[in-house]
N, C-alpha and C positions, 0 to 999 in steps of 0.2 A: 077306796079308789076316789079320786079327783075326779070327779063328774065333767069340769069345766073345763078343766087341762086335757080330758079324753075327748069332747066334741070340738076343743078347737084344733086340737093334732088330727082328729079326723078333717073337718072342713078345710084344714090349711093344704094337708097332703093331698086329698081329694081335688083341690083344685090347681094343685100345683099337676099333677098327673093328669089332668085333661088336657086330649089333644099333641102328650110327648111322643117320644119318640118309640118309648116301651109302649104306650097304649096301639102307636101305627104299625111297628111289628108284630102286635098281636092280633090287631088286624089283617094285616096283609100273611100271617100264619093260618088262622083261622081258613082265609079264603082261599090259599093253596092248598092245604093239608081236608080242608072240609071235615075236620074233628075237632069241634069245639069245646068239647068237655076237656080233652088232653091239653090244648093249648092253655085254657081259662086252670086247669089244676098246674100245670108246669108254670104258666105267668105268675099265680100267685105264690106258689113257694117259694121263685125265686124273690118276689117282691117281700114274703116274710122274711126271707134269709137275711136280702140287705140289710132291712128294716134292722132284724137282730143285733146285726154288726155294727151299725147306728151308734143303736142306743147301746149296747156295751159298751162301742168308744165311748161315746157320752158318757157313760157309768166311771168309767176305765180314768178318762181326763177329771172328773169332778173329785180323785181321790189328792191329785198334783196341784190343782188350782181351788182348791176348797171355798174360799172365799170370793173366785171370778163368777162376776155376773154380767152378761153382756145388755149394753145399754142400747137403745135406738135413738140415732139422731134424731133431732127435731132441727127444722128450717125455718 
């Protein structure tokens, strides 16, 4: 495993997910329902599930575009 590609898809994602709209729903779930164990296990599978479908696409398109690399502008 890529050590460096795991902590930076962790910190990227991590901070892209603070404060959205999935984290305020599961907040404002939590404080309705008052069962924070079901809410925090149902938020995260469905957070794994996307996450899966993700990266399969990803998987899925790197078979058609082999050689695409996406570049980042510089200004």
């Amino acid at each position: 495993m890529n050590w460096q590609i795991f902590w930076l898809t962790f910190g990227t994602i991590f901070l892209a997910e603070m404060g959205d709209k999935t984290q305020l729903a599961a907040l404002t779930m939590t404080a309705d329902t008052r069962a924070p164990v079901a809410v925090f296990l149902g938020a995260s599978l469905a957070l794994c599930l996307a996450t899966l479908l993700g990266v399969a696409l990803g998987g899925l398109l790197t078979r058609f575009f082999v050689n695409f690399r996406p570049t980042v502008c510089h200004y």
